[in-house]
SEMI-198434 format. One record per residue: x, y, z of N, C-alpha, C, O in turn; residue in three letters; residue number from 1. Coordinates in steps of 0.05 Angstrom, whole numbers, always signed. Atoms other than C-alpha are relative to their C-alpha. Layout:
{drenfi {X, Y, Z}, {X, Y, Z}, {X, Y, Z}, {X, Y, Z}, "ALA", NUM},
...
% end
This chain:
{drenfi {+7, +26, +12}, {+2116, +3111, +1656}, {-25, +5, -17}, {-44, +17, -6}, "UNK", 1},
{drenfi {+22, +0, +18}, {+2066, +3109, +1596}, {-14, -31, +4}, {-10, -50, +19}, "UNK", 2},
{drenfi {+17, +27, +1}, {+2014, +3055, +1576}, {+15, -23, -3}, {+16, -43, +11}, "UNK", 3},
{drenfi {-30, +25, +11}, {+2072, +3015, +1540}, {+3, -17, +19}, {-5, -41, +19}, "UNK", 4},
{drenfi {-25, +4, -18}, {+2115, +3008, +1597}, {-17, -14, +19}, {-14, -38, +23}, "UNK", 5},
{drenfi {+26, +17, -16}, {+2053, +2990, +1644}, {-5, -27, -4}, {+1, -47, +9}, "UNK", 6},
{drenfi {+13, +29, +9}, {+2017, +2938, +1602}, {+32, -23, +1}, {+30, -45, +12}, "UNK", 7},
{drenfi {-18, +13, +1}, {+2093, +2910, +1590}, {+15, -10, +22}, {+23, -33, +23}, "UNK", 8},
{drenfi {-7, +10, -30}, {+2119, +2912, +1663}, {-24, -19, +12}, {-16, -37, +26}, "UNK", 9},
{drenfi {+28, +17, -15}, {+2046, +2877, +1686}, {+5, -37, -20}, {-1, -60, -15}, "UNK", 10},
{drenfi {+4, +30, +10}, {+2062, +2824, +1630}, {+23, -16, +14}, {+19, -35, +29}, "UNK", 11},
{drenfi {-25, +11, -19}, {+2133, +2808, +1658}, {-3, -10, +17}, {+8, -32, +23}, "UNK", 12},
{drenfi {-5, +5, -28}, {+2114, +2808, +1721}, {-22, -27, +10}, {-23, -38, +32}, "UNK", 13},
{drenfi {+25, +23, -5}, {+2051, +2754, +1712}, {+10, -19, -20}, {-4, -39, -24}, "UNK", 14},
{drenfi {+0, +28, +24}, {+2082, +2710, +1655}, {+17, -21, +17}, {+37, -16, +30}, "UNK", 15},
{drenfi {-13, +17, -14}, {+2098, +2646, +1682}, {-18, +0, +31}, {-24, -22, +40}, "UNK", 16},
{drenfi {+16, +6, -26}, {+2058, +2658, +1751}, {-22, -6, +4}, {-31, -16, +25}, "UNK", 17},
{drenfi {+29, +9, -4}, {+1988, +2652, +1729}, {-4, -20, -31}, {+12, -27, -48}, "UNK", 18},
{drenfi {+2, +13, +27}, {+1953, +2616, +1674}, {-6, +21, -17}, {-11, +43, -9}, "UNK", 19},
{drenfi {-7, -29, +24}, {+1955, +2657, +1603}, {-36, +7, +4}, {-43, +31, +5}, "UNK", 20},
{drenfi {+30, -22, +6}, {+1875, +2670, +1601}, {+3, +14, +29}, {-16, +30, +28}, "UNK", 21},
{drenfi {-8, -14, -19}, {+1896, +2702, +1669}, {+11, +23, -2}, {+3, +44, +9}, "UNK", 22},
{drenfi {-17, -15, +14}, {+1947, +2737, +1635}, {-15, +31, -16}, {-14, +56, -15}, "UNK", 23},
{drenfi {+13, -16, +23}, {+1905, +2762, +1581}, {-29, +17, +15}, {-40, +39, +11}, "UNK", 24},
{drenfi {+25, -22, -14}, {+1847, +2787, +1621}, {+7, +12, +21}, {-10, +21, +37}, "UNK", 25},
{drenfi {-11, -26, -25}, {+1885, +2827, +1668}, {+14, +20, -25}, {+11, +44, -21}, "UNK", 26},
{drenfi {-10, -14, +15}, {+1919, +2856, +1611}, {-25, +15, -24}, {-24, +38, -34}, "UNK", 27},
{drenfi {+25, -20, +17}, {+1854, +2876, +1567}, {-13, +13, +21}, {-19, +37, +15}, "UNK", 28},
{drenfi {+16, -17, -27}, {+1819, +2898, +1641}, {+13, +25, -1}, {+0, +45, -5}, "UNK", 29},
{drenfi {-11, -26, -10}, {+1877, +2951, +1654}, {+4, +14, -34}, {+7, +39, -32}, "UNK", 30},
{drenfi {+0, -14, +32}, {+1881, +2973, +1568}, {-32, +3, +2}, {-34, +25, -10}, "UNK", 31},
{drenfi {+30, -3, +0}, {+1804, +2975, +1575}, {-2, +29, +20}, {-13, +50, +14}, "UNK", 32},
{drenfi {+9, -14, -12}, {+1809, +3010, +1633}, {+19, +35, +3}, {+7, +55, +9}, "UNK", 33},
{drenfi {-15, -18, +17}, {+1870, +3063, +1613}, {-17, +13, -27}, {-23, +37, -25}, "UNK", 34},
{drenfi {+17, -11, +16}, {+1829, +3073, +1548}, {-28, +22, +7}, {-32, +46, +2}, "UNK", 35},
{drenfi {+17, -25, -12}, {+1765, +3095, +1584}, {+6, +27, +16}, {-3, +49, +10}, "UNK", 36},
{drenfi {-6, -25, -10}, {+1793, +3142, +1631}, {+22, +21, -15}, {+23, +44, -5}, "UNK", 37},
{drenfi {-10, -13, +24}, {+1841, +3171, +1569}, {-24, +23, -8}, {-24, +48, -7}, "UNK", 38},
{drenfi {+31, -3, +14}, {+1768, +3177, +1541}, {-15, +18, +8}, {-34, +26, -5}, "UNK", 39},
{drenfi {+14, -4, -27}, {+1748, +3212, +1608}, {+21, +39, -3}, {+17, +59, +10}, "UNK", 40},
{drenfi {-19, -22, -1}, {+1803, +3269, +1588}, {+23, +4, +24}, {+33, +25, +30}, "UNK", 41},
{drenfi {-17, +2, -18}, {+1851, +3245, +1641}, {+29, -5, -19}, {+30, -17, -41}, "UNK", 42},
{drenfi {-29, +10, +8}, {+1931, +3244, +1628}, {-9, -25, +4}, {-29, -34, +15}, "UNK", 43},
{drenfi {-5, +38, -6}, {+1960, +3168, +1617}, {+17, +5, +25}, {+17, -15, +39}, "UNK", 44},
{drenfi {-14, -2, -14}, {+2010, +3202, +1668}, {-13, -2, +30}, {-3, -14, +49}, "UNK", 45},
{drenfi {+18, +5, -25}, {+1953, +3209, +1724}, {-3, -29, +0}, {+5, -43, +18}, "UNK", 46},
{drenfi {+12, +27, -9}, {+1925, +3145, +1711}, {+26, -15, +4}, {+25, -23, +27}, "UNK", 47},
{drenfi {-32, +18, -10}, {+2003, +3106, +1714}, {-2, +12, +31}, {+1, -4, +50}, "UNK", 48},
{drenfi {-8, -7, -37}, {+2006, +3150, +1785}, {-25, -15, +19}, {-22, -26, +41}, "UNK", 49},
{drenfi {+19, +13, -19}, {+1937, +3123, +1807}, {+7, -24, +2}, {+13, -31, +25}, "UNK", 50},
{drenfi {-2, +24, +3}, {+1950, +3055, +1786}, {+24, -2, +14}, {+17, -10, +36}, "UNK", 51},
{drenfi {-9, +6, -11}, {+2013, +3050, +1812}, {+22, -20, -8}, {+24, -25, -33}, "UNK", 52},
{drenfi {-22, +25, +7}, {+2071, +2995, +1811}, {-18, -24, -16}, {-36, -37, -6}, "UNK", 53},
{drenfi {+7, +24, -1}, {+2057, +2945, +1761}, {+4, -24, +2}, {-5, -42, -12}, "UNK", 54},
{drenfi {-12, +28, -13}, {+2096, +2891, +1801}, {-14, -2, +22}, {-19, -24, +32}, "UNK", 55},
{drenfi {+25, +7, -23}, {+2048, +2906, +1858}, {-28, -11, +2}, {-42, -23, +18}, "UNK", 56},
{drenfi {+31, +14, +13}, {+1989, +2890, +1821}, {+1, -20, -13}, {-19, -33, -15}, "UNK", 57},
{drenfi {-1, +30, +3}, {+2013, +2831, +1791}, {+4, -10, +20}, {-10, -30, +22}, "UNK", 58},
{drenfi {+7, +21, -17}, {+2030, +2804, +1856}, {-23, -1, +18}, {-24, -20, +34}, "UNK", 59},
{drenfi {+25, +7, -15}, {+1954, +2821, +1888}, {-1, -17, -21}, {+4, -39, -11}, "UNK", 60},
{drenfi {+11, +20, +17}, {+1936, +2782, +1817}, {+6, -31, +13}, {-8, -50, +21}, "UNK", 61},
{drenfi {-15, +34, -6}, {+1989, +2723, +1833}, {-25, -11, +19}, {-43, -28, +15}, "UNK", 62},
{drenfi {+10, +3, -42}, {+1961, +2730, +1919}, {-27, -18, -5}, {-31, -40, +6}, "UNK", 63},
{drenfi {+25, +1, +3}, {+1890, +2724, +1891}, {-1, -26, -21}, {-23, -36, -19}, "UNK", 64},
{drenfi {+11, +18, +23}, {+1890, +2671, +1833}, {+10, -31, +3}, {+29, -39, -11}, "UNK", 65},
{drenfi {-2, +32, -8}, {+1893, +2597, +1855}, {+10, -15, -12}, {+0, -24, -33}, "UNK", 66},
{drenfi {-28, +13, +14}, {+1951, +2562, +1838}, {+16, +13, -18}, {+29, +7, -39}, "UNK", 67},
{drenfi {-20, -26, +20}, {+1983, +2624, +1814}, {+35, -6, +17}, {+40, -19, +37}, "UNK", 68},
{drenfi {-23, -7, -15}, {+2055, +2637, +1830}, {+22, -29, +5}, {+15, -52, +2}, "UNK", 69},
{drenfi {-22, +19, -5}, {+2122, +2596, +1846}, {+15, -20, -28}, {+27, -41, -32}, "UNK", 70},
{drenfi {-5, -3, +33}, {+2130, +2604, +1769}, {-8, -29, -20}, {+2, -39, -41}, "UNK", 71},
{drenfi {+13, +22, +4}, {+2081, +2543, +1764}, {-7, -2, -36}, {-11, -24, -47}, "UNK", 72},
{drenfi {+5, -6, +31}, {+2067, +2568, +1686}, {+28, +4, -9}, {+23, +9, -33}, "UNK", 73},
{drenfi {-31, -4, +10}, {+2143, +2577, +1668}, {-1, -17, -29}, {+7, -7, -50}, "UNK", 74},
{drenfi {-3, +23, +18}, {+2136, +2517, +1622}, {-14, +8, -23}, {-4, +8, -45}, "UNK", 75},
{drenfi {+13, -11, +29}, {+2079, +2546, +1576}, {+11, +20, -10}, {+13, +20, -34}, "UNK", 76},
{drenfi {-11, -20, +10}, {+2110, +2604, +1568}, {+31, -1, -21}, {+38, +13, -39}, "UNK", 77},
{drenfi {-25, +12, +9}, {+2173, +2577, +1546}, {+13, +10, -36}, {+1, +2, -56}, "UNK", 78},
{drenfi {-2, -7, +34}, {+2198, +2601, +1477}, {-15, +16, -13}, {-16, +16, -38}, "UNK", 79},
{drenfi {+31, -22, +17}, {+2141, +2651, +1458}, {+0, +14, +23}, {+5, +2, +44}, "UNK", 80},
{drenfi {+15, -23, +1}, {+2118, +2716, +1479}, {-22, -6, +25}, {-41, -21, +20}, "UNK", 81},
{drenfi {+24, +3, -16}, {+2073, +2716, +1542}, {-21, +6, -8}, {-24, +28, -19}, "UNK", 82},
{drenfi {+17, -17, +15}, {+2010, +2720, +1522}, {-17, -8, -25}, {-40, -3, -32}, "UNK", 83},
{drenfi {+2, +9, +28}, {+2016, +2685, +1457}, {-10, -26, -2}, {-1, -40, +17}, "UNK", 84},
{drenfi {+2, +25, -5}, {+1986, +2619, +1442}, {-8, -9, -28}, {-2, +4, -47}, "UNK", 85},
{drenfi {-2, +6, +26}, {+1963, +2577, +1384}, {-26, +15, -14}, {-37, +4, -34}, "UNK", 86},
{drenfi {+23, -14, +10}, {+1904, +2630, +1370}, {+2, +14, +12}, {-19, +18, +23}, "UNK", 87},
{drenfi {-10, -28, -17}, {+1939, +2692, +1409}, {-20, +0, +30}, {-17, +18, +46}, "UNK", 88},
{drenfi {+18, -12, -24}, {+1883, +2684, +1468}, {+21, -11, +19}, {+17, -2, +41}, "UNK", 89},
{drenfi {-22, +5, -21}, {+1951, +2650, +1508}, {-20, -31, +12}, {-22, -35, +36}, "UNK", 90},
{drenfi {+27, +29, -5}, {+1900, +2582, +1517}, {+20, -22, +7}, {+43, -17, +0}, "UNK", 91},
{drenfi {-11, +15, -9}, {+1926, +2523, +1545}, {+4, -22, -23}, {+4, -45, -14}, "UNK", 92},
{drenfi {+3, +17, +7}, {+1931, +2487, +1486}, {+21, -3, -27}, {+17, +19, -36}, "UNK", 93},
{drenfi {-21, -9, +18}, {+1990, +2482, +1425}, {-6, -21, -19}, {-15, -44, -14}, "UNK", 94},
{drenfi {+17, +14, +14}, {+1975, +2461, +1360}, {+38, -19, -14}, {+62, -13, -11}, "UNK", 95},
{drenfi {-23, +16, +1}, {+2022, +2403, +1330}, {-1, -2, -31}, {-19, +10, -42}, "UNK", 96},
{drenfi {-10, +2, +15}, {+2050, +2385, +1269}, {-23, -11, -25}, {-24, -7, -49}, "UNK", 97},
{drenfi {+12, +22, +15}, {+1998, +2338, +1245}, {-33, +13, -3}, {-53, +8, -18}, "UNK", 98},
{drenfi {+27, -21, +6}, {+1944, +2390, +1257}, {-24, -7, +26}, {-48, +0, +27}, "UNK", 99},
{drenfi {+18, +0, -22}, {+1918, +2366, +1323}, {+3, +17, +31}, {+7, +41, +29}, "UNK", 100},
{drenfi {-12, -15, -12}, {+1932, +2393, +1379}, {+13, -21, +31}, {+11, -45, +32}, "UNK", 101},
{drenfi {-12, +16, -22}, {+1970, +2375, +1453}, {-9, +20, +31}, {+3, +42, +35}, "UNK", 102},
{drenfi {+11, -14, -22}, {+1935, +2400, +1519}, {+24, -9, +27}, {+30, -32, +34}, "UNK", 103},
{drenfi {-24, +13, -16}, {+1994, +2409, +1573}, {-24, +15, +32}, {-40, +34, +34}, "UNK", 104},
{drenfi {+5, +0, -29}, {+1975, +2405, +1649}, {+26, -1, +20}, {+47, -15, +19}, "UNK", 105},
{drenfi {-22, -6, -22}, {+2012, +2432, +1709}, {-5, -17, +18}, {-25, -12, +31}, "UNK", 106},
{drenfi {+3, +23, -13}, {+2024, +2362, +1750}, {+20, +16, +22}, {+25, -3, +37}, "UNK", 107},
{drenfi {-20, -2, -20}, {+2073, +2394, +1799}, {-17, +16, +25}, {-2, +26, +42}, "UNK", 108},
{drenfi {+17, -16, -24}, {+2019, +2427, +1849}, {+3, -33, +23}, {+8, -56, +16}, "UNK", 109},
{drenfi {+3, +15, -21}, {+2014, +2389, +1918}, {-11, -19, +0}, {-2, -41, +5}, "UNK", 110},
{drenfi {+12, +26, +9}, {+1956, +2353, +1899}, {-2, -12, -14}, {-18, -30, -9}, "UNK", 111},
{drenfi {-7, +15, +16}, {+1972, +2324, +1848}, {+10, -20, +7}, {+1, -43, +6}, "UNK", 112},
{drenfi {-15, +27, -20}, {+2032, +2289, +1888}, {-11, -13, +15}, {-2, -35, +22}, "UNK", 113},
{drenfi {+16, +18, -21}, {+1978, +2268, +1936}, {-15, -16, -17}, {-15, -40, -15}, "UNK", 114},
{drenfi {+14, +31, +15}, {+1934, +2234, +1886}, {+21, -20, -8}, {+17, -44, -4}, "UNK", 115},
{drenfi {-13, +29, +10}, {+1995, +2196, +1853}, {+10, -10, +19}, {+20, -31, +11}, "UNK", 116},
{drenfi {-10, +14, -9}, {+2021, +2175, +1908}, {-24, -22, +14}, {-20, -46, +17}, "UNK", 117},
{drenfi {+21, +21, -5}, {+1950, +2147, +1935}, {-13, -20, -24}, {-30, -38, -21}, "UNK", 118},
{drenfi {+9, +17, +19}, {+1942, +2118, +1866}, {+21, -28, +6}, {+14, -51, +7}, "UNK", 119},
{drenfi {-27, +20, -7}, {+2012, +2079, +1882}, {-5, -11, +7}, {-4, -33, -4}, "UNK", 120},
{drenfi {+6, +14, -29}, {+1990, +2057, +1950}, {-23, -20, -11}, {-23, -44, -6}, "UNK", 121},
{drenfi {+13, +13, -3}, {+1933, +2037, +1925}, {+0, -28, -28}, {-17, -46, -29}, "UNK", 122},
{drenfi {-12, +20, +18}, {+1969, +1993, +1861}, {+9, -20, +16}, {+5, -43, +9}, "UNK", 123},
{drenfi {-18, +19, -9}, {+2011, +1962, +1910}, {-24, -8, +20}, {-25, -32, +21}, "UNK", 124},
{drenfi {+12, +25, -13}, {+1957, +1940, +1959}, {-13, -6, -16}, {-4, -29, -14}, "UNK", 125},
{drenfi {+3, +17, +18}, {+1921, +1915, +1902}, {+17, -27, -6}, {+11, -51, -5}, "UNK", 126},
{drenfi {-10, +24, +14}, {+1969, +1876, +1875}, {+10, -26, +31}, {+5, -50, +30}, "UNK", 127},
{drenfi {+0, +10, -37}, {+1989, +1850, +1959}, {-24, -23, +0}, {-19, -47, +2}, "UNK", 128},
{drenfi {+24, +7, +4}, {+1910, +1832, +1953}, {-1, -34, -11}, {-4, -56, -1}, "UNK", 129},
{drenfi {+0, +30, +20}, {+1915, +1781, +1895}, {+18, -20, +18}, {+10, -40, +31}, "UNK", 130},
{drenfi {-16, +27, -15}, {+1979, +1746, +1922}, {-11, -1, +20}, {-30, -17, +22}, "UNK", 131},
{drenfi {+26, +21, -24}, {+1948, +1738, +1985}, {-18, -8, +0}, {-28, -20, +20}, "UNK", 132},
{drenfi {+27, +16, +3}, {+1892, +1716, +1960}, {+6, -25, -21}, {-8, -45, -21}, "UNK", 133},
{drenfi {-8, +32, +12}, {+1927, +1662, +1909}, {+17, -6, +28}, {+6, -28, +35}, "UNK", 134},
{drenfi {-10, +18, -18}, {+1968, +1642, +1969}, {-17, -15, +22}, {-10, -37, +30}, "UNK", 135},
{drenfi {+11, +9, -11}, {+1916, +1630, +2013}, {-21, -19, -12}, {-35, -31, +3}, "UNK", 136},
{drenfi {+13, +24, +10}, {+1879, +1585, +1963}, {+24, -21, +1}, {+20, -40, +15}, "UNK", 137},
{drenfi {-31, +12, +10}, {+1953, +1553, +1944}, {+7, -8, +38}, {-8, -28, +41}, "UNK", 138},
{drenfi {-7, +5, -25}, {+1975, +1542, +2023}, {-5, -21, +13}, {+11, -36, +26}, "UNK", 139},
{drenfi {+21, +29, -20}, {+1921, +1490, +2052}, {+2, -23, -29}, {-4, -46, -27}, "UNK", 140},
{drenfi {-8, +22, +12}, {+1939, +1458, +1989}, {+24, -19, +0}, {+27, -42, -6}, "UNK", 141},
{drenfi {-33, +18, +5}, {+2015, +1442, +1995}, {+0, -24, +10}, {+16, -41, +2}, "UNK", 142},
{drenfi {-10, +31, +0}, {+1999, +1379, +2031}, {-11, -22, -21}, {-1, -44, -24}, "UNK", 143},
{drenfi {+16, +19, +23}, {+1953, +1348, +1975}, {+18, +9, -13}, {+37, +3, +1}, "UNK", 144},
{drenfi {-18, -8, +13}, {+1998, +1377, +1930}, {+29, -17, +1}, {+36, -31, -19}, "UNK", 145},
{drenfi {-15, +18, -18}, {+2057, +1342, +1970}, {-3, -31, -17}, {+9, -42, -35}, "UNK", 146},
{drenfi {+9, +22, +0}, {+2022, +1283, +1969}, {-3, -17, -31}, {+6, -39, -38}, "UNK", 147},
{drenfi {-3, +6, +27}, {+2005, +1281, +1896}, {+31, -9, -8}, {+35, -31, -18}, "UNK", 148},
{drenfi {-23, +7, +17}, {+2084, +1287, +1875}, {+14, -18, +8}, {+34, -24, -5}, "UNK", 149},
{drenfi {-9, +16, -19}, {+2102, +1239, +1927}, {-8, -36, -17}, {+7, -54, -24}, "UNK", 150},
{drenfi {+13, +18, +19}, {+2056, +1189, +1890}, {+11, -6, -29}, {+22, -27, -34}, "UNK", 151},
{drenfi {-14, -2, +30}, {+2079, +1204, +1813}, {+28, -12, +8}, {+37, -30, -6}, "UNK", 152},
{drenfi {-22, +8, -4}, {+2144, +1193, +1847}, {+9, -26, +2}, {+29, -34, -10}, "UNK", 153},
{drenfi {-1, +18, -3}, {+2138, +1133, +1869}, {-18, -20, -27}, {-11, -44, -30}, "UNK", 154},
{drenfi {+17, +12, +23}, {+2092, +1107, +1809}, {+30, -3, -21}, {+42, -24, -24}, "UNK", 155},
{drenfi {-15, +6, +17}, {+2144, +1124, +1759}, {+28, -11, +4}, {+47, -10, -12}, "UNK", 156},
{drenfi {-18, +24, -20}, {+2192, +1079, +1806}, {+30, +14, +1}, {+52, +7, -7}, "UNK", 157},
{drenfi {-25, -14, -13}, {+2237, +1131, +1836}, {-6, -8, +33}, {+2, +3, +54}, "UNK", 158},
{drenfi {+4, +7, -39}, {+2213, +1098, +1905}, {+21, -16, +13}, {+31, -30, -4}, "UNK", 159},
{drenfi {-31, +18, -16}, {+2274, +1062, +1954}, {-1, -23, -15}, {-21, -33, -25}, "UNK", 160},
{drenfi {-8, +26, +11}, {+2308, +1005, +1926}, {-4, +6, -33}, {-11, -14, -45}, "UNK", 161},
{drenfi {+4, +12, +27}, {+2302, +1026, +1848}, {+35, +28, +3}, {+42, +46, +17}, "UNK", 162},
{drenfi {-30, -4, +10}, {+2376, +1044, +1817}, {-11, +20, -28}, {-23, +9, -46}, "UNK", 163},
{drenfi {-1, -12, +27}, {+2371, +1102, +1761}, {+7, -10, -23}, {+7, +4, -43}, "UNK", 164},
% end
């Protein structure tokens, strides 16, 4: 295995599992770090044997990087080049048509579902709140209330004994 095949198996194996500046600084760390020991008069063939599998070291990266993995980045990656972004640093951010740009966020993590669903809960006892709180002004009224249409009723001489 040469540098190529390295840097290219390590991108495979991390695109989509971490975020791209994740991406990209594991990938300049191990070309940084291939370069110096090159530099050092070592084969690329030693250093590939030291280093090792690079599907093993993307998954300590995944193991290690918080909210890595379960191909939680699949979505940015999508149609382009791991790696690539709207200024090659692979940035979370894609530029649009009109010249501004659109910042995407990964909503499918655990907590996420836990805040919206306590945002929910807490819409619906809100809104619970109000009506029980207009009903309990509205309630101790129904007999004045009552009473009032009972009156009109009889005023505008719908009371016994009048014929429509």
């Amino acid at each position: 295995m040469d540098r190529e095949e390295f840097l290219q198996g390590l991108t495979e194996a991390l695109a989509g599992q971490v975020p791209p500046e994740v991406l990209q600084e594991n990938l300049k760390y191990y070309r940084n770090y291939i370069n110096t020991e090159t530099g050092k008069g070592r084969t690329e063939s030693q250093i590939m044997e030291e280093l090792g599998s690079p599907r093993l070291i993307a998954r300590t990266i995944i193991d290690t990087t918080p909210g890595a993995g379960e191909g939680a980045y699949e979505d940015y990656y999508a149609g382009r080049s791991p790696g690539t972004g709207n200024n090659g640093t692979g940035g979370g951010s894609q530029k649009r048509g009109d010249g501004g740009s659109v910042h995407y966020y990964d909503l499918s993590k655990w907590y996420w579902k836990l805040i919206g669903i306590v945002v929910v809960i807490a819409v619906i006892a809100l809104v619970l709140m109000v009506v029980g709180g207009i009903l309990s002004l509205v309630i101790p009224m129904l007999p004045v209330i009552g009473l009032v249409i009972l009156i009109m009723w009889f005023v505008r001489g719908g009371g016994p004994g009048s014929r429509g």
